[in-house]
N, C-alpha and C positions, 0 to 999 in steps of 0.2 A: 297680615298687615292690611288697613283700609287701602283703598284705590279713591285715588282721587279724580274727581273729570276737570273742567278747567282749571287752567292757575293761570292767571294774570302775574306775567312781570316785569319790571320797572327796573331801565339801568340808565345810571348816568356818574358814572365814578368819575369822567371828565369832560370830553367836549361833546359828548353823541348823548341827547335822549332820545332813548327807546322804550317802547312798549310794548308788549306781542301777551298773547292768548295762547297756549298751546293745550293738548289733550292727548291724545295717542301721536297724536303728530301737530304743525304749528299751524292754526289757526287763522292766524292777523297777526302782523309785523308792522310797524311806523315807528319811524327814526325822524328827527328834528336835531342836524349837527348845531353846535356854536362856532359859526366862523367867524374869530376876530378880522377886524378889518386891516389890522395891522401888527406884526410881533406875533408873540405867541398866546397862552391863554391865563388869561389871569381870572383866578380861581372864582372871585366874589362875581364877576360877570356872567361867568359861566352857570353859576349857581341862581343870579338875576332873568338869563336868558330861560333855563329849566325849567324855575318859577312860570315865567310867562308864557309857556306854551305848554305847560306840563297836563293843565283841562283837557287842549286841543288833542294833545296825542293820548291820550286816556281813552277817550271818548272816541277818538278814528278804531280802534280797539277794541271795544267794548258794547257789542252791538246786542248782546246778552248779558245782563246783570245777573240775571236769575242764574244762570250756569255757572257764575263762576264760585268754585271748592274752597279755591287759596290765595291767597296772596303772597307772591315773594320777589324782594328788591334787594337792590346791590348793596351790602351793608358795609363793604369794604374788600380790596383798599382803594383809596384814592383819594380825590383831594375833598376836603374836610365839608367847603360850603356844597360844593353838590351832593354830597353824601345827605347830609341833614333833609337839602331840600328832596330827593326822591325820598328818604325816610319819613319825613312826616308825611305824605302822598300817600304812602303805601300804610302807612297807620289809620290813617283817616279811612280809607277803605276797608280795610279788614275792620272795622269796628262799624262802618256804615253795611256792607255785607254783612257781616256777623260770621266771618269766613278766618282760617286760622293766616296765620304771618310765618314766613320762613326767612332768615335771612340769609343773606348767600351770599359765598367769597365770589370776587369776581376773576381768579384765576381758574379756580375749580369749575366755574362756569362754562369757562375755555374749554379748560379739555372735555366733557361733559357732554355738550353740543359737539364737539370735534368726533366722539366715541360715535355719537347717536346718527350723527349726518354721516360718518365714512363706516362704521359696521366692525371697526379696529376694535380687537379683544381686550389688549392689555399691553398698550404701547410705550417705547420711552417719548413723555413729548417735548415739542422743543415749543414752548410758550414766546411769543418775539411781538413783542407792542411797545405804545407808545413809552410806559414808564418800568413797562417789565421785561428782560428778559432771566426765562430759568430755562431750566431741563429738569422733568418731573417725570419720577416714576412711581407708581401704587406698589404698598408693599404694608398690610397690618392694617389696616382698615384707616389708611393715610395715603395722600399724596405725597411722596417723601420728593424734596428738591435736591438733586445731585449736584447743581451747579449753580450759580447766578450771576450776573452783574455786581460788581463789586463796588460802581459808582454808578453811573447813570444808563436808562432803559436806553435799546438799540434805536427804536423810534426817536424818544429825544432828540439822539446824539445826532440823528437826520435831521428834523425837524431843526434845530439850532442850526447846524452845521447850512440849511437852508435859507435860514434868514438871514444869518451873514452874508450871503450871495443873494438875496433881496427874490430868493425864489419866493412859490406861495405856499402858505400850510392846509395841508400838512406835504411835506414837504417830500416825505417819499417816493408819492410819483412823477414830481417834475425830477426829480434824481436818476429814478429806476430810466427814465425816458432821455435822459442826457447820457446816462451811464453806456444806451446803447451804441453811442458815437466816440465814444470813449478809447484810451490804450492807458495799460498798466504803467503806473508809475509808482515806486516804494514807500508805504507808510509803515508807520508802526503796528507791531500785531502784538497784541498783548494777551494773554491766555495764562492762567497760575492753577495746572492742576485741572478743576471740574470747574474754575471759575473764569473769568474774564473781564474784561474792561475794555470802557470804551471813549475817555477822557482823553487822551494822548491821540489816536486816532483822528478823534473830532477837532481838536486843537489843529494836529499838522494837516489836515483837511482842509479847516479856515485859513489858516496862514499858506499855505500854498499859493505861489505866482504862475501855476502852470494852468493850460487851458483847462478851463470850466469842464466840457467833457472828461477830459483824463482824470480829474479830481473826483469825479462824480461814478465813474470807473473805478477810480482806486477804493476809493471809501465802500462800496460795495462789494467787492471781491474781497477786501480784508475782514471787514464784518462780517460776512456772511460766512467767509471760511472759519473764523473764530467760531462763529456760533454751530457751524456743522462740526467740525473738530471734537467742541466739549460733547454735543450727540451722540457723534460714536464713539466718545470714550465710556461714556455713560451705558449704550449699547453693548460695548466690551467685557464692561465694570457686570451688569446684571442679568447679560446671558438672554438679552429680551430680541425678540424676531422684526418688531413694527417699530414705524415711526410717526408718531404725529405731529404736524404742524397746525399752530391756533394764535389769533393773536393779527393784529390792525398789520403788520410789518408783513405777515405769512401771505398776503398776497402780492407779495413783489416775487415774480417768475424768475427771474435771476436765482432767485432763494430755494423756492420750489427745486428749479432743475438740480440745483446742488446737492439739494438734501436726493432727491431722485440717483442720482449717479453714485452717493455713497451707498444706500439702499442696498441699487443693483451690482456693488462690488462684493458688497457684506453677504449677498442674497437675501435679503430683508422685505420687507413690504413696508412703502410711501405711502400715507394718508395725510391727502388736504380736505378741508370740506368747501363746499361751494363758497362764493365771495360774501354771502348776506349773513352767511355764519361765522366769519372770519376776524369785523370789524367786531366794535362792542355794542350788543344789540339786545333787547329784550327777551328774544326767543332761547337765549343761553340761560338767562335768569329764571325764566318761565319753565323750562326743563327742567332744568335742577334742584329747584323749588321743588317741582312737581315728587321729583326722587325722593327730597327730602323729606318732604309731608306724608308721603306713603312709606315711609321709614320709619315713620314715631317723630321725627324733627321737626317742631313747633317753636314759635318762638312768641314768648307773653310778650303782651305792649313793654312792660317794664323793663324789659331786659333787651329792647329791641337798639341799642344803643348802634353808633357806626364805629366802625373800626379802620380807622386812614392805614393803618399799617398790616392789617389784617392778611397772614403768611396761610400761604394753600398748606404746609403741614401742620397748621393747628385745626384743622378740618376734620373731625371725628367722621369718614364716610361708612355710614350705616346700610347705604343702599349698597355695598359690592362685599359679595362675600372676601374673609381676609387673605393674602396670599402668604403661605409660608416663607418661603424663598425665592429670591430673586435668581443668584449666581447657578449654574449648573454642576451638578456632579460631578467630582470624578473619581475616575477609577485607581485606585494607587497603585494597584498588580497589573495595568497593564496603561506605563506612561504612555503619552503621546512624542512622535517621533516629529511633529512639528507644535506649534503654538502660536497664536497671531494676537495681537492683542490690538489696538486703537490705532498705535503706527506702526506696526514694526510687524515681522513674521521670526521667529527664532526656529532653528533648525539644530537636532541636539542629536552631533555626530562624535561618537568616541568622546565621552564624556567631555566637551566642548557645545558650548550652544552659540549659534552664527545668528548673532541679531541684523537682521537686514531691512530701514528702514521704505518702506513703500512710497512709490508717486501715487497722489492723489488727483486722481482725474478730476475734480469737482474746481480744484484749485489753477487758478493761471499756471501755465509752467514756471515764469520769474517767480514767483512768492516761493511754490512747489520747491524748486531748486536750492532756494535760499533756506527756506525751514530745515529741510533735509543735513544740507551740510552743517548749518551753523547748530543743531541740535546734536550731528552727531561728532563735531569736534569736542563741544560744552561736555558732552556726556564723557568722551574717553577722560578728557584734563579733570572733572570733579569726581570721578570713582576714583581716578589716580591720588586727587588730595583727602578726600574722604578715608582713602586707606588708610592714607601715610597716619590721621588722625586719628585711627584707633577705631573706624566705621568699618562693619563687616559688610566686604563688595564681594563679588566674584572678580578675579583675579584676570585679569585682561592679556591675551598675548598677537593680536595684530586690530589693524585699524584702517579701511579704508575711505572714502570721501561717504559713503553711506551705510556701512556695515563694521562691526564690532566684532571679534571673535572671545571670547571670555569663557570661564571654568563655568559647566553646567552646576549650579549649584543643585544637589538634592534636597528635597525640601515638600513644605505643603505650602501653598500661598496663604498668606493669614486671612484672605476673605473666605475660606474653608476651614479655620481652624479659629473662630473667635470668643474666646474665654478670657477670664480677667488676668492669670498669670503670661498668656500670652499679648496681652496689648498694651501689657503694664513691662514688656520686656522691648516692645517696640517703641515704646514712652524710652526708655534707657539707651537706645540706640537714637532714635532722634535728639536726643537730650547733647551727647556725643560729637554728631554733625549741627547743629545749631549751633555749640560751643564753640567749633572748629573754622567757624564765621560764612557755614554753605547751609541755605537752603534747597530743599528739594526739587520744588518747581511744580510735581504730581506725586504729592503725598498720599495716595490711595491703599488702601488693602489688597489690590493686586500687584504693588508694587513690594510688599515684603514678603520674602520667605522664610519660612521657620524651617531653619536646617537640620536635617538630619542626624541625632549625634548627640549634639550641642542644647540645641532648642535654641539656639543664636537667632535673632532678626537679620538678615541680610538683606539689605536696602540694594533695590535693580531702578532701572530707568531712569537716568540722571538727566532725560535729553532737557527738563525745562530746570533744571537746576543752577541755580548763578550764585557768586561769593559774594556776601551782604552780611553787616553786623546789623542793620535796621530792626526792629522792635515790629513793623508793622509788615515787614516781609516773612519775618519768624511765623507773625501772627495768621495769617492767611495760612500758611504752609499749615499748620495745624488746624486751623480751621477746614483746609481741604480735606483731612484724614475725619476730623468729627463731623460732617458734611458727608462724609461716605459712609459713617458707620450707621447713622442718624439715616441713609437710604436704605440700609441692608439688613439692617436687625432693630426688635424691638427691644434691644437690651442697650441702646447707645449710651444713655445716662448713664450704669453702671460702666458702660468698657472705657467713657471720658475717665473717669473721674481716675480708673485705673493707669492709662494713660498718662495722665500728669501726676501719679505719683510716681512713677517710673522717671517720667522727664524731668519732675526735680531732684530726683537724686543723682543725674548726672548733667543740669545743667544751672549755675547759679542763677543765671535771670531768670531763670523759667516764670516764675511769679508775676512779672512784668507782660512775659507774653502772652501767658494766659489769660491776663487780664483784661491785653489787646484784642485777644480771639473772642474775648466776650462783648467789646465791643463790635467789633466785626460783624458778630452773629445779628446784634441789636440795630443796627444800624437801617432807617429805612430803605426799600427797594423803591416806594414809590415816590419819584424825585419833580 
């Protein structure tokens, strides 16, 4: 593979341009934010302001022409007019150099820089900015997204939630800095599976009549828990040891210490990178470029188009070699006498397993308290209706305010056993409970077992499960299982398709909700 010496690059997907120089390490760094002077940022300004400073920070950068190998700029996502204008910047240079073009997702960039600045091998990370939040883990020579935003980025939802209280933007750290005067008061915590939202949240946030601190308290202990929660589910789900945090939002400390404390429960390892690497900044783009071009990743002027919606798994990564699996082995001759998965720790005594869910240190005690019981009432009442409907549960026989006692089912969990006959049997058992008007809540592949005997799907973990005939709650739930599969094997396309041929044969709308899960899938992140 060629090695490259500088790459110059250019990011501006929203209100920050940057530039940096990097080589073995970075070089030159200059940033020129867009601070509207009031509201939030309206695209064609932002795109107007890039324009006119974009010579200046070029040129603070650029103190060697002759050095520089490559060029590579933020090609997406983001919003449309700033894309164009660092695109045509970053053209004009590669063709005045006579230097190759890379273009580069600006999520992959994230973790990239994150990997390089903390020394983290192969982490799950938790991406948290202004128009994105995911949870992304490498798996096939992709950044596969475990989770995401189901409506609007975590930032945003600050940023707004900001200007309704005539804070200034970005909005964050006058929040993070109120939040510390703060006491817990109850909002909504919305969480579906590996995904989340944060529209209901933002809404009861603004409307709220109670002191500005406590609101600015609550709003960040219930995000933040949301967003640590799907991490270690994600952690759970793929058996991975680190964590990274990347992304304009990752420097609010509140966040940090959270994701830290779940870490140190999991025994895991916390990676932040310094605060210049965190925001949206040149030297992310200038690195991964770099990777890219010493990969064979080039990209002709003619093809050098922006991509506003541009998803971190459609990123062919050439620079990491591929990883086979994610999930950990296991051994079937010698089960395990406990099992813990994301909340819960199960204890499998005299063929009985004692689901007993965990406090979360990370979490206020009032929210802690609250999720606990209210997940694990929800859970006894819908394996109980799920039976009655012909759904194969483990059979329940006591129930306390945070523990469950239930038949050990035998079995293999299907994120160890994924073949078309078996995901097309768990398509027939979701079909079942969808019909029977309950969705799941955390449709994952460690949530089904293939029993013993039988070859039955037996559906466990009902704590986010709620009764709904909705089309677009159906639709998520299934989207949450293709979202898992799409993390863990390079065979997702095949095991969907499996999947919903299973699920229409036992459930007549199914058509309807598949339909919905595709828009779902399609829907932009960046808002």
């Amino acid at each position: 593979m060629p090695i490259f010496g500088q790459v110059l690059g250019i990011e501006g997907t929203a209100w920050n341009l940057s530039a940096a120089v990097f080589d073995t390490d970075l070089i030159s760094l200059v940033s020129r934010p867009y601070l509207p002077p009031h509201g939030g940022i309206h695209p064609r300004e932002a795109a107007q302001h890039h324009a006119s400073v974009m010579n200046t920070v070029i040129s603070s950068v650029l103190s060697h022409p002759e050095k520089i190998t490559g060029i590579a700029f933020s090609q997406g996502p983001g919003l449309g007019p700033c894309l164009r204008t660092v695109a045509t910047a970053a053209r004009s240079l590669s063709l005045a150099l006579n230097v190759p073009l890379a273009g580069v997702n600006h999520c992959v960039a994230h973790v990239e820089i994150g990997r390089f600045a903390t020394g983290c091998r192969d982490p799950v990370v938790l991406y948290a900015s202004g128009a994105n939040t995911q949870v992304i883990g490498y798996l096939n020579g992709r950044y596969r997204i475990f989770g995401e935003t189901l409506d609007i980025g975590i930032g945003n939802a600050l940023d707004k939630f900001a200007r309704s209280k005539d804070l200034p933007h970005p909005g964050g750290p006058a929040i993070e800095k109120l939040a510390t005067r703060g006491h817990y008061i109850e909002f909504p915590y919305t969480v579906k599976g590996m995904d989340l939202a944060f529209s209901g949240l933002m809404s009861a946030a603004k409307e709220s009549g109670a002191p500005i601190e406590d609101v600015c308290h609550s709003f960040q202990e219930t995000a933040f828990a949301m967003c640590v929660e799907v991490t270690e589910r994600a952690m759970s789900l793929a058996g991975k040891d680190e964590v990274l945090l990347v992304g304009g939002v990752g420097a609010n400390r509140r966040l940090q210490e959270m994701l830290g404390i779940m870490c140190d429960d999991r025994g895991a390892q916390f990676f932040v990178p310094e605060s210049k690497y965190l925001g949206d900044n040149g030297a992310m783009i200038a690195y991964t470029g770099k990777l890219m071009l010493e990969s064979g990743q080039s990209l002709p002027i003619g093809s050098s188009q922006i991509n506003p919606s541009f998803r971190s798994d459609e990123v062919d990564v050439t620079w990491k070699a591929p990883e086979q699996r994610l999930a950990p082995p296991i051994d079937p001759a010698r089960p395990a006498a406990t099992a813990r998965g994301a909340e819960a720790i199960i204890e499998f005594v005299n063929g009985s397993a004692i689901k007993r869910r965990l406090s979360k240190q990370y979490r206020v005690p009032a929210l802690d308290r609250r999720l606990i019981a209210e997940r694990t009432r929800a859970e006894a009442r819908l394996i109980s209706t799920a039976r009655r409907a012909g759904v194969p549960t483990p059979i329940m026989s006591d129930i306390t305010p945070d523990t469950i006692v239930m038949e050990q089912v035998a079995g293999t969990l299907l994120t160890h056993a994924l073949s078309v006959p078996h995901v097309k049997e768990a398509g027939r058992v979701v079909g079942i409970l969808h019909n029977s008007g309950i969705m799941h809540g955390d449709l994952t592949t460690s949530n089904i077992i293939l029993r013993d005997g039988d070859g039955r799907c037996v559906l466990i973990d009902f704590g986010l499960a709620q009764v709904t005939s909705e089309i677009e709650q159906r639709g998520v739930d299934i989207h949450v299982l293709f979202q898992t599969l799409k993390s863990t094997t390079s065979d997702s396309a095949l095991l969907k398709n499996a999947f919903c041929e299973g699920y229409r044969e036992t459930f007549p709308g199914a058509d309807d909700v598949i339909f919905r899960e595709n828009e779902i899938e399609l829907r932009g992140r960046y808002l």
